[in-house]
LUMGU-724735 format. One record per residue: residue in one letter; x, y, z of N, C-alpha, C in turn. Coordinates in steps of 0.02 Angstrom, whole numbers, padded with zeros to 5 digits. Atoms other than C-alpha are relative to their C-alpha. Layout:
<nodes>
<node residu="A" n_xx="X" n_yy="Y" n_zz="Z" ca_xx="X" ca_yy="Y" ca_zz="Z" c_xx="X" c_yy="Y" c_zz="Z"/>
...
</nodes>
This chain:
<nodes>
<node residu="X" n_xx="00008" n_yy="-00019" n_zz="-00070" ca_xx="-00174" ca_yy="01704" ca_zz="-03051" c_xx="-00039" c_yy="00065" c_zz="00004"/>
<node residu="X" n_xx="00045" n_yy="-00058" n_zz="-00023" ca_xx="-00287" ca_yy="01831" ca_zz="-02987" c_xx="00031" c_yy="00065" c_zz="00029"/>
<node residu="X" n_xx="-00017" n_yy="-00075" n_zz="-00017" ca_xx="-00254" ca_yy="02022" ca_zz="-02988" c_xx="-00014" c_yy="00029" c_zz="00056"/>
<node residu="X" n_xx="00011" n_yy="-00021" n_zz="-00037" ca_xx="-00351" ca_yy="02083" ca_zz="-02880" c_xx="-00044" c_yy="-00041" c_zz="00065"/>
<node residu="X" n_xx="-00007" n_yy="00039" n_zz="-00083" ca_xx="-00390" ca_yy="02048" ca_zz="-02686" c_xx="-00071" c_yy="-00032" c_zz="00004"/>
<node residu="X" n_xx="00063" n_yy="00033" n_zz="00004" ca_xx="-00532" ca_yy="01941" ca_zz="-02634" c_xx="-00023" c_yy="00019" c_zz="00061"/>
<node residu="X" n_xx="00043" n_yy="-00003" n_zz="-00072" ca_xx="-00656" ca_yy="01994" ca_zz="-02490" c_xx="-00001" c_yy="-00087" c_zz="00042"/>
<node residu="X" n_xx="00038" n_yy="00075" n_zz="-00030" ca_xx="-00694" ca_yy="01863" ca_zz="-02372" c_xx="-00056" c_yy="-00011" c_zz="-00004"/>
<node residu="X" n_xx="00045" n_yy="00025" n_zz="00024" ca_xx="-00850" ca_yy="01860" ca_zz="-02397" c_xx="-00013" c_yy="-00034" c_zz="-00068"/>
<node residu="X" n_xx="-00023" n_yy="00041" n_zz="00059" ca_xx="-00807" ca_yy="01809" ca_zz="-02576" c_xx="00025" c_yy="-00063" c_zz="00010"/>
<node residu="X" n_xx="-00027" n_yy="00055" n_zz="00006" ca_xx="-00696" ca_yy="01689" ca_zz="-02520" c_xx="-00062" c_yy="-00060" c_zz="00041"/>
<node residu="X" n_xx="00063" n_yy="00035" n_zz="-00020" ca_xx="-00832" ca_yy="01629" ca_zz="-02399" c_xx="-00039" c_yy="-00056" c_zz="-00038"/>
<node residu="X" n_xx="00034" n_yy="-00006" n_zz="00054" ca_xx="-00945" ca_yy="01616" ca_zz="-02529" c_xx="00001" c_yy="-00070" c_zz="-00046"/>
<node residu="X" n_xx="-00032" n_yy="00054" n_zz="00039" ca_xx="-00837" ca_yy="01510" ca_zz="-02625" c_xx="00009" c_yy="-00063" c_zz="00045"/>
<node residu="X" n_xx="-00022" n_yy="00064" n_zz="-00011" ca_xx="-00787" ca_yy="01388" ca_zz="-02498" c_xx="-00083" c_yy="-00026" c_zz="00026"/>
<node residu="X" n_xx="00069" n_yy="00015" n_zz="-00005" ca_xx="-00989" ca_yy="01370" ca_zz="-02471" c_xx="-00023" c_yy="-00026" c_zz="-00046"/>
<node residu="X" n_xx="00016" n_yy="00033" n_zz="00057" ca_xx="-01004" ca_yy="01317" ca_zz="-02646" c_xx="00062" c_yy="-00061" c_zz="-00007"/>
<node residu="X" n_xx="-00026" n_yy="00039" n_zz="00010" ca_xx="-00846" ca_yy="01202" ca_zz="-02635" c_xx="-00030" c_yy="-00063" c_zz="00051"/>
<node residu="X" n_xx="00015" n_yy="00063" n_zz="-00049" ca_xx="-00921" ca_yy="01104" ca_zz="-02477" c_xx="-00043" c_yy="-00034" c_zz="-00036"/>
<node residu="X" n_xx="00040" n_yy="00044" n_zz="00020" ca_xx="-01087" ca_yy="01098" ca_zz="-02548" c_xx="00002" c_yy="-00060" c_zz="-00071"/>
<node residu="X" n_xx="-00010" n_yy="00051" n_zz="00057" ca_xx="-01013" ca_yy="00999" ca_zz="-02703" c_xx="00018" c_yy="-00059" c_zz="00034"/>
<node residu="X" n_xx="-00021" n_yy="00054" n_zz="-00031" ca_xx="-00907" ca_yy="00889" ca_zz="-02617" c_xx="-00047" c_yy="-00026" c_zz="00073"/>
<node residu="X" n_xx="00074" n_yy="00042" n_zz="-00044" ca_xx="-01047" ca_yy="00844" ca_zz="-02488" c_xx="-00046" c_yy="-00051" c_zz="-00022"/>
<node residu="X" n_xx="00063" n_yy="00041" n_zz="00025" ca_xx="-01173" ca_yy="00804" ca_zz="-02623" c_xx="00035" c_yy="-00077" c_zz="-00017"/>
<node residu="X" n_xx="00002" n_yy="00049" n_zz="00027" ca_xx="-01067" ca_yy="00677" ca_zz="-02668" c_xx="00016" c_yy="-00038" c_zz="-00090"/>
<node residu="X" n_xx="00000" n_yy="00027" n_zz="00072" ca_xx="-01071" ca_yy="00641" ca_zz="-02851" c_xx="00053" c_yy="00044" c_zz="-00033"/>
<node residu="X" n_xx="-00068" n_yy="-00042" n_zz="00067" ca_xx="-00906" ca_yy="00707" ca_zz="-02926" c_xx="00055" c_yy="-00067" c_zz="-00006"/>
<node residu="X" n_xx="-00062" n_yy="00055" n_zz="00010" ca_xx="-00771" ca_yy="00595" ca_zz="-02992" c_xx="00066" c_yy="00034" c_zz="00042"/>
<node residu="X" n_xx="-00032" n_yy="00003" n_zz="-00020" ca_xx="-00629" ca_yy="00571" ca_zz="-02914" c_xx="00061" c_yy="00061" c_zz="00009"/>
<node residu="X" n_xx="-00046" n_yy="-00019" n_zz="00026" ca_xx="-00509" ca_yy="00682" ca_zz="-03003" c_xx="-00007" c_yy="00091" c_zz="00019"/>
<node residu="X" n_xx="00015" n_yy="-00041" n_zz="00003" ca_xx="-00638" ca_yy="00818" ca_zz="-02995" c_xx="-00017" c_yy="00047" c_zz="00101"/>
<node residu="X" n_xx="00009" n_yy="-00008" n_zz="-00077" ca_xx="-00670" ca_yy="00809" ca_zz="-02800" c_xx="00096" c_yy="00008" c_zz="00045"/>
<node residu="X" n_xx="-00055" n_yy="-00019" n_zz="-00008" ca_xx="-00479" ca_yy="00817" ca_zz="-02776" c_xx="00017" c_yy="00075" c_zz="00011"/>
<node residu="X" n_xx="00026" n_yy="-00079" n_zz="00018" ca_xx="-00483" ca_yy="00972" ca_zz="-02871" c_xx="-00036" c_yy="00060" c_zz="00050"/>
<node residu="X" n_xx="00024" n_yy="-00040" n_zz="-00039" ca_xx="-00611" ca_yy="01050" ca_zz="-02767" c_xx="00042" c_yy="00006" c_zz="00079"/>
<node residu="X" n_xx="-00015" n_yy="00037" n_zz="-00086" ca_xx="-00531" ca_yy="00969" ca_zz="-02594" c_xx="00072" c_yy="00085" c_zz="-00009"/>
<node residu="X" n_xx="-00068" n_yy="-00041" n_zz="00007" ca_xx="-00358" ca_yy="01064" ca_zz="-02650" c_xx="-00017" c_yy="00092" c_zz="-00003"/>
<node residu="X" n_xx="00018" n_yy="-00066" n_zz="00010" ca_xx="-00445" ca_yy="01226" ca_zz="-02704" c_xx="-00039" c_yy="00004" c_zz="00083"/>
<node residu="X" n_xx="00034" n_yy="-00016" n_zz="-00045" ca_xx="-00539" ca_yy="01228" ca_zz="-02538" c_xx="00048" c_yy="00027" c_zz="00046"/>
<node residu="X" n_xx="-00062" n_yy="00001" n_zz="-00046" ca_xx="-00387" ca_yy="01213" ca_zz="-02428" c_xx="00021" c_yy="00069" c_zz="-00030"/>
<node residu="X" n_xx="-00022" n_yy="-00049" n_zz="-00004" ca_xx="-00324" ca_yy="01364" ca_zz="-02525" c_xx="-00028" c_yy="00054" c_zz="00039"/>
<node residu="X" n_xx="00050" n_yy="-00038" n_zz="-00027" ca_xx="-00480" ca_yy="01452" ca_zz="-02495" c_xx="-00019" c_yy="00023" c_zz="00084"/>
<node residu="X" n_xx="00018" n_yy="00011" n_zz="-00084" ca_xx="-00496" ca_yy="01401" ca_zz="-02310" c_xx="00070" c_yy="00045" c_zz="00031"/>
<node residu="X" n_xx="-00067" n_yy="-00047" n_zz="-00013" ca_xx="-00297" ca_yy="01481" ca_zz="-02288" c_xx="-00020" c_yy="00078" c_zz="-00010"/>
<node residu="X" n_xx="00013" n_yy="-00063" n_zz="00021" ca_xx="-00345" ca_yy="01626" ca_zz="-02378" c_xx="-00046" c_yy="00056" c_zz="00047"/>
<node residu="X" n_xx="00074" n_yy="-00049" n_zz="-00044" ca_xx="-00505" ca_yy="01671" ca_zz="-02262" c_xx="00052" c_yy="-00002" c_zz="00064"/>
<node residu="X" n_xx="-00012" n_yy="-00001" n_zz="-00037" ca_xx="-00392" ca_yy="01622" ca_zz="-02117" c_xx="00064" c_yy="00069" c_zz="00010"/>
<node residu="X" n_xx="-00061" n_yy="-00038" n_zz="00006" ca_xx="-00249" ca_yy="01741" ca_zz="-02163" c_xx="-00047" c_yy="00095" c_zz="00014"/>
<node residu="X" n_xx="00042" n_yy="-00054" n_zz="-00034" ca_xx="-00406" ca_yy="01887" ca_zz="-02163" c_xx="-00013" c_yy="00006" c_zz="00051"/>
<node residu="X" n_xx="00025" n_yy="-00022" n_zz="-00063" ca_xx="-00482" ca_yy="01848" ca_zz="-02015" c_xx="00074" c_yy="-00001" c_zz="00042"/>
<node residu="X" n_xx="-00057" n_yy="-00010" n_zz="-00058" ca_xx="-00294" ca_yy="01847" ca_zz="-01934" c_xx="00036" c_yy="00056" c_zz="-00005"/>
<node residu="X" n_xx="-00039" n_yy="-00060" n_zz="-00001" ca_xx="-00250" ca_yy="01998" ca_zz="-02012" c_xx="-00074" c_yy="00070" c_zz="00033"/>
<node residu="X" n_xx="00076" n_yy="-00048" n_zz="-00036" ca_xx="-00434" ca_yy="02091" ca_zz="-01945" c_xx="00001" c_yy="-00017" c_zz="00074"/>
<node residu="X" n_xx="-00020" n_yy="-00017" n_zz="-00066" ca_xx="-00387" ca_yy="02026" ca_zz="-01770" c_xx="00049" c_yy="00033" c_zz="00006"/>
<node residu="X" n_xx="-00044" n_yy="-00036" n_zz="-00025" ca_xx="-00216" ca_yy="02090" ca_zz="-01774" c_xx="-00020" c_yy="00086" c_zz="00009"/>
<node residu="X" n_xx="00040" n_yy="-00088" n_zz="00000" ca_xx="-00307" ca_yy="02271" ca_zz="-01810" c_xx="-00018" c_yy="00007" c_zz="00052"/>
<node residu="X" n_xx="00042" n_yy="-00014" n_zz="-00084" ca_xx="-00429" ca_yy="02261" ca_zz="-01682" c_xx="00055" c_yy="00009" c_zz="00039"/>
<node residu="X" n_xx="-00036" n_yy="00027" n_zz="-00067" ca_xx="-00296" ca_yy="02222" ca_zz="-01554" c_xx="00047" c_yy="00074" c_zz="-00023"/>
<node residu="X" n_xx="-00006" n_yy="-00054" n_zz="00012" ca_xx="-00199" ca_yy="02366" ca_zz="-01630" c_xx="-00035" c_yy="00071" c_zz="00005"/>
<node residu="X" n_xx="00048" n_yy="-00034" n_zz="-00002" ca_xx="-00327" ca_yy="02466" ca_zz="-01628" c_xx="-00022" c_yy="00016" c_zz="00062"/>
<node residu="X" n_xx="-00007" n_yy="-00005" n_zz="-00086" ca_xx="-00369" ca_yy="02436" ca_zz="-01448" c_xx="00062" c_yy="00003" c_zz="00029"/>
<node residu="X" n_xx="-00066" n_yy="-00040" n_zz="-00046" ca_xx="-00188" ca_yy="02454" ca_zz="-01390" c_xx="00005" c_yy="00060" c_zz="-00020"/>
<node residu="X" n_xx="-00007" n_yy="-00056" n_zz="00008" ca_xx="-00190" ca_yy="02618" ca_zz="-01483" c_xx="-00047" c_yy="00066" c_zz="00046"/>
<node residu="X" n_xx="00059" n_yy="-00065" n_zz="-00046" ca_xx="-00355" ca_yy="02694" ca_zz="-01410" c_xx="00025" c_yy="-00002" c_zz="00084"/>
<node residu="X" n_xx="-00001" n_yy="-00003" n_zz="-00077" ca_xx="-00293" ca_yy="02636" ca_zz="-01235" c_xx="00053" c_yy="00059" c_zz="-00001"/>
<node residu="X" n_xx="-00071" n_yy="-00054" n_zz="-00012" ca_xx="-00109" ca_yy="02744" ca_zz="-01256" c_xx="-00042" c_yy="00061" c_zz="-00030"/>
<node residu="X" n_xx="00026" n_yy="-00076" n_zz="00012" ca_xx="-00213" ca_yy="02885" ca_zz="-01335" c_xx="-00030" c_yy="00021" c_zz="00064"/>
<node residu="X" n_xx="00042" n_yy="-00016" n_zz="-00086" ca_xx="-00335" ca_yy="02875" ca_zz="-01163" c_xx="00038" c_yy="00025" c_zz="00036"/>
<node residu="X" n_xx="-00039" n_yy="-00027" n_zz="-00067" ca_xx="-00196" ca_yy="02866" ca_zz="-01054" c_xx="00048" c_yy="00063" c_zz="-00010"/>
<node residu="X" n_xx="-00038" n_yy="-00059" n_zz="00004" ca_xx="-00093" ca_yy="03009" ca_zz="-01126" c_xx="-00038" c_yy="00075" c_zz="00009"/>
</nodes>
């Protein structure tokens, strides 16, 4: 398992190279699984960033507003 954290754009990256395999088509069965399963992680993984980079923002903007109004 992997030490250290993965950018999204990394993970990006990656699930850009898992489509374009399983798109082209030509993988066996076993091996297109494989990718299908690793994608799904991949696709969680980016989703878990971009849900933790909205919660910021939104933090972030409720903070600047109570700093304004005080």
């Amino acid at each position: 398992m992997e030490t250290t954290p993965q950018t999204y754009e990394t993970l990006y990256s990656r699930m850009q190279e898992i489509v374009g395999r399983l798109e082209a088509g030509e993988l066996p069965l076993d091996e297109a699984m494989a990718l299908y399963e690793e994608g799904t992680r991949v696709a969680a993984a980016c989703q878990r960033l971009l849900d933790n980079a909205e919660l910021r923002v939104q933090e972030l903007r409720i903070g600047g507003i109570a700093d304004f109004e005080e």
